[in-house]
C-alpha positions as CSV (number, residue, x, y, z in Angstrom):
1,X,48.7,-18.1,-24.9
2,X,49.4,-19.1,-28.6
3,X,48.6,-16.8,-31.4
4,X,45.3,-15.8,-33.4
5,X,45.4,-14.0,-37.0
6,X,42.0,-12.0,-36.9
7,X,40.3,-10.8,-40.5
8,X,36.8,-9.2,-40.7
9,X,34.5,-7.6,-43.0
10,X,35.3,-3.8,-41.9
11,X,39.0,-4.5,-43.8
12,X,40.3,-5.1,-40.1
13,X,43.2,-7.6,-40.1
14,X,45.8,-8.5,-37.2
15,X,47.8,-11.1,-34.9
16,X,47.5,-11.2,-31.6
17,X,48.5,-13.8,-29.0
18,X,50.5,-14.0,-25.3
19,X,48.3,-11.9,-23.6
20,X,47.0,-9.5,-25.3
21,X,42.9,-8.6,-25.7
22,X,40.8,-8.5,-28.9
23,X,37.9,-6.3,-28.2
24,X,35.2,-6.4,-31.1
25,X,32.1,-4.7,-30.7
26,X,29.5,-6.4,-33.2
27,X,26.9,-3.7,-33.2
28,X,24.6,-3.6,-36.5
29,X,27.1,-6.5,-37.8
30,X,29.8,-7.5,-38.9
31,X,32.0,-10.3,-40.3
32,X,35.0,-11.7,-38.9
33,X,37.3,-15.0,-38.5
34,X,39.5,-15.6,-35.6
35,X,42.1,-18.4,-37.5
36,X,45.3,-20.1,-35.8
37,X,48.4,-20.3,-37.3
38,X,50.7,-23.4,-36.6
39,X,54.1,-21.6,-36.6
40,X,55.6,-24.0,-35.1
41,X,56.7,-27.1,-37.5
42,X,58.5,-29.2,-35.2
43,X,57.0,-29.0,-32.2
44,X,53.5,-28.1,-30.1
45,X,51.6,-25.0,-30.6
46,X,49.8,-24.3,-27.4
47,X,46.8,-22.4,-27.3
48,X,44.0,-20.9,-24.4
49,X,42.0,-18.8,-25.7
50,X,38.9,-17.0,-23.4
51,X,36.0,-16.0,-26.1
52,X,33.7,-13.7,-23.9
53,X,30.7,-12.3,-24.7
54,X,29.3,-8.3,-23.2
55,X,25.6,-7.4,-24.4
56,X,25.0,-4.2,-25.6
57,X,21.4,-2.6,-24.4
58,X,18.9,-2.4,-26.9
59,X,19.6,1.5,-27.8
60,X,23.2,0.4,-29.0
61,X,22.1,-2.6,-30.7
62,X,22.3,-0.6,-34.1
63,X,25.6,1.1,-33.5
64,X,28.7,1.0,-36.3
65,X,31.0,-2.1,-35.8
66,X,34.3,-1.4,-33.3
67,X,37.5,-3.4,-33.4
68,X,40.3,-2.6,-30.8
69,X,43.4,-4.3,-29.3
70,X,44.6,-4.3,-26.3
71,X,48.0,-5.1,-26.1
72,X,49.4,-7.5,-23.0
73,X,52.1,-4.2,-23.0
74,X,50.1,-1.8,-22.3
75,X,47.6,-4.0,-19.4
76,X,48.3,-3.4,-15.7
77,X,49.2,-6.1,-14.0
78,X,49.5,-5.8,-10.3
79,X,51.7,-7.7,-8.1
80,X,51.2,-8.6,-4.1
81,X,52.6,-10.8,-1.3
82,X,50.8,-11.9,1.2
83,X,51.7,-12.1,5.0
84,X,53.6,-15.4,4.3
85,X,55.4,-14.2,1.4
86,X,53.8,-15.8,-1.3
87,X,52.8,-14.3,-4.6
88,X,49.5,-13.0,-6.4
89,X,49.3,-11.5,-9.9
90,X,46.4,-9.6,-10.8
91,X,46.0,-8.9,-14.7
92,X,43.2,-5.6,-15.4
93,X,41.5,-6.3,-18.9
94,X,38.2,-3.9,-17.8
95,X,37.6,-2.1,-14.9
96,X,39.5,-0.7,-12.2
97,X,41.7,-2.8,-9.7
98,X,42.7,-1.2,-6.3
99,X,43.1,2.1,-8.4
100,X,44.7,0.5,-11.7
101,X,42.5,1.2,-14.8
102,X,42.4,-0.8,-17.6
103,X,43.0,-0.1,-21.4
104,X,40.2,1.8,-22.5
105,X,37.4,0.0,-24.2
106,X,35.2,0.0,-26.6
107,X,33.1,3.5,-26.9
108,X,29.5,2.2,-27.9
109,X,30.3,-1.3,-24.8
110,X,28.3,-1.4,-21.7
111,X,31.8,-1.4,-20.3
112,X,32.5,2.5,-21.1
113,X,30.4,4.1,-18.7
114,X,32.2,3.4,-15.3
115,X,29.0,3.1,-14.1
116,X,28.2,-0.4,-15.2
117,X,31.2,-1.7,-13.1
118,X,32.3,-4.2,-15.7
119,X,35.6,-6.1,-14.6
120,X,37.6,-8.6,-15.8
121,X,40.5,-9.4,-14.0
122,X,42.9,-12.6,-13.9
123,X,43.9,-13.5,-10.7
124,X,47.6,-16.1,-10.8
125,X,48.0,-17.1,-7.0
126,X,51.6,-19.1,-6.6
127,X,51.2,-22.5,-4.4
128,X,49.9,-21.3,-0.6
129,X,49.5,-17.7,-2.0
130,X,46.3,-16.1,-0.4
131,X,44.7,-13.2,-2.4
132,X,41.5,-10.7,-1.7
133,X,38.8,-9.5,-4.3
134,X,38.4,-6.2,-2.9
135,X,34.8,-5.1,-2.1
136,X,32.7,-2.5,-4.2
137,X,30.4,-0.1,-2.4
138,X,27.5,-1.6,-3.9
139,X,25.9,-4.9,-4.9
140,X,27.1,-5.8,-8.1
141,X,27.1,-9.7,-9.9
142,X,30.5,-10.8,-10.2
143,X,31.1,-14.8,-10.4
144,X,34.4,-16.1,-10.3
145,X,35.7,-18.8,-13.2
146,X,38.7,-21.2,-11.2
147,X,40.0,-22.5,-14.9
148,X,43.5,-23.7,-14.0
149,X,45.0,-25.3,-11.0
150,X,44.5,-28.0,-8.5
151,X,42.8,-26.9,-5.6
152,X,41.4,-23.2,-4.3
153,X,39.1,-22.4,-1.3
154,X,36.7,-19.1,-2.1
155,X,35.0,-17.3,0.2
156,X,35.0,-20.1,2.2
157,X,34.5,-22.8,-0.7
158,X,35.9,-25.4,-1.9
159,X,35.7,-24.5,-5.6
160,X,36.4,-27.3,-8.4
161,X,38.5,-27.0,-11.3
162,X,36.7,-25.5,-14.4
163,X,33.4,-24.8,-12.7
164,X,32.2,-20.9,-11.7
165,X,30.8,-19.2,-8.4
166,X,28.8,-16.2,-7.4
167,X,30.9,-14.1,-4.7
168,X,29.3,-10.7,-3.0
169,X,30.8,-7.7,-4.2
170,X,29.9,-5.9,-0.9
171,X,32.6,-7.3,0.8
172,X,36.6,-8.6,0.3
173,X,36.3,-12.2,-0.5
174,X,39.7,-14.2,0.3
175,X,41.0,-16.8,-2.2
176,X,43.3,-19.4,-0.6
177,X,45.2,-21.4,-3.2
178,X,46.1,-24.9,-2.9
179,X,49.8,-26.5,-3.9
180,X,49.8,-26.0,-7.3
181,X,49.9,-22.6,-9.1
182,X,46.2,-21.7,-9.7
183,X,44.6,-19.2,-12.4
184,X,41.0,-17.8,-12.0
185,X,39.2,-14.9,-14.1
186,X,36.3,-12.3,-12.4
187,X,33.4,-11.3,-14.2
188,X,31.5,-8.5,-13.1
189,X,29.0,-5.7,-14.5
190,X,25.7,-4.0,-13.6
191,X,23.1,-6.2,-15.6
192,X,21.7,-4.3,-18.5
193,X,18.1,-5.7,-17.7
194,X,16.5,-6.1,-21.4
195,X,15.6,-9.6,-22.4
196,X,17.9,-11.3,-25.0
197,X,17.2,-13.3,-27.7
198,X,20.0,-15.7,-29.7
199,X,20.9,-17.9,-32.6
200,X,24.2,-19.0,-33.5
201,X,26.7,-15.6,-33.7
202,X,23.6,-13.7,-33.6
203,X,22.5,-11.5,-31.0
204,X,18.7,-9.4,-30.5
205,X,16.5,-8.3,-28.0
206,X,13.5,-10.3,-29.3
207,X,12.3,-13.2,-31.8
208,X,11.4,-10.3,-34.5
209,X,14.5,-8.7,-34.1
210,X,16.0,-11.8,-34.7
211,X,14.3,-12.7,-38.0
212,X,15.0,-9.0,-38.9
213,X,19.0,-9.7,-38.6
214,X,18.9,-12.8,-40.7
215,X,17.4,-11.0,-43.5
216,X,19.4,-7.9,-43.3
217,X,22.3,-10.8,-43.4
218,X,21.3,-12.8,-46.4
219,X,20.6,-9.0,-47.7
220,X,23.7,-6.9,-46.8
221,X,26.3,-9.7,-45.7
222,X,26.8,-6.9,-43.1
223,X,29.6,-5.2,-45.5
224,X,30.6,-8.2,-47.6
225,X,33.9,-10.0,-47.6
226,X,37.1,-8.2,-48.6
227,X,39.7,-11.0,-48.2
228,X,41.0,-13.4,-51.3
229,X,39.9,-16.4,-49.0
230,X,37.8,-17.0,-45.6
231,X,40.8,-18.4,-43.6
232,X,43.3,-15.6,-43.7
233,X,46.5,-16.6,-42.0
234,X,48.7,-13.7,-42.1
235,X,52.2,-15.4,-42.6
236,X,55.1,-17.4,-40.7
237,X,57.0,-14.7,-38.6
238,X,55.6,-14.9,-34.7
239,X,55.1,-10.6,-35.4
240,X,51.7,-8.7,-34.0
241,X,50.3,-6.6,-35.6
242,X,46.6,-4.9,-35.9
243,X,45.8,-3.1,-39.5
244,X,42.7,-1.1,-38.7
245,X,39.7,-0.2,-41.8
246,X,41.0,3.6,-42.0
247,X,44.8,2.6,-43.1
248,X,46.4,2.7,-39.8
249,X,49.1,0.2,-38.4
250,X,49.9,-1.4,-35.1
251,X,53.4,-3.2,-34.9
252,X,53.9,-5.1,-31.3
């Protein structure tokens, strides 16, 4: 919900908002600044905005920089009743969904090999809706984010507002919503098994790694900084739009 007018050092540039899916994979490094434009003069801008992060495995640690959108046009979103009638919404950003793909993503993420399972899927149950995460045929994590609502049961659980729980992929799980319209997100992907090691917006396998970045940093400023200013804001007009490094244009 809301808009976000994206800039990075690859000479990417674009707005995107209501639904759609910025995926950027970091690789060797880049640059980039997610800003929020207030189009709105006389009155609210509202804003939710899910930041989430995929590893890469240490053999695609060094791959070039990837920025993609996914459009909210161009997501499946899948829509069921259950035996009473009510209504479940099912929105596919990764993965597959009861034989519904998602967008393609990324080609160097851990999400391109169907393989990995990776999933992300939003799940909007109306008031009294009941819903089923469909089971895989093998043990995968998955966790399940309840972020908006008032009350849920899960697999049996009573599951708080804004907290997360494991569920077993190996079987359907039903989620049984309470009276007011709730909104929850799965995760799920094979783990990549490598240890990780972090600071700030920077991401390695190890503590030498991680000094290595830092230099190459202060060294390269992974590209540099094409933009006039750090806080681009591309305009007034509510208009999406990507502009990609080689030239090319999206218009939404």
């Amino acid at each position: 919900e809301g808009l976000v007018d994206h800039s990075d050092s690859l000479g990417s540039a674009g707005r995107f908002g209501d639904g759609d899916v910025q995926w950027m994979t970091a690789g060797k490094g880049v640059q980039h600044a997610e800003m929020f434009p207030l189009l709105n003069q006389d009155e609210k801008n509202p804003f939710e905005l899910f930041q989430i992060w995929l590893n890469l495995p240490k053999r695609s640690k060094k791959v070039p920089p990837h920025y993609k959108m996914l459009w909210a046009e161009d997501i499946p979103v899948i829509h069921q009743t259950d035996a009473e009638g009510k209504k479940t919404t099912v929105t596919v950003y990764a993965g597959t969904y009861e034989g519904n793909p998602a967008p393609t993503p990324n080609p160097d993420s851990w999400a391109a090999d169907p393989a990995n399972q990776v999933a992300l899927w939003r799940f909007q149950l109306e008031p009294g809706a009941t819903a089923t995460i469909p089971a895989l045929d093998e043990s995968v994590p998955r966790k399940l984010f309840y972020y908006q609502g008032n009350s849920v049961v899960a697999d049996g659980q009573t599951v708080q507002q804004q907290s997360i729980i494991t569920v077993d992929s190996t079987r359907d799980v039903e989620i049984q919503n309470g009276a007011e319209t709730s909104f929850l997100l799965l995760m799920q992907g094979k783990p990549i098994n490598e240890p990780v090691a972090t600071y700030g917006p920077f991401v390695a396998n190890d503590g030498s790694e991680l000094q290595a970045l830092f230099q190459e940093y202060q060294r390269t400023q992974f590209g540099g900084w094409p933009w006039d200013n750090h806080d681009v804001v591309h305009g007034n007009e509510h208009k999406r739009f990507a502009l990609h490094a080689d030239g090319s244009r999206e218009d939404r």
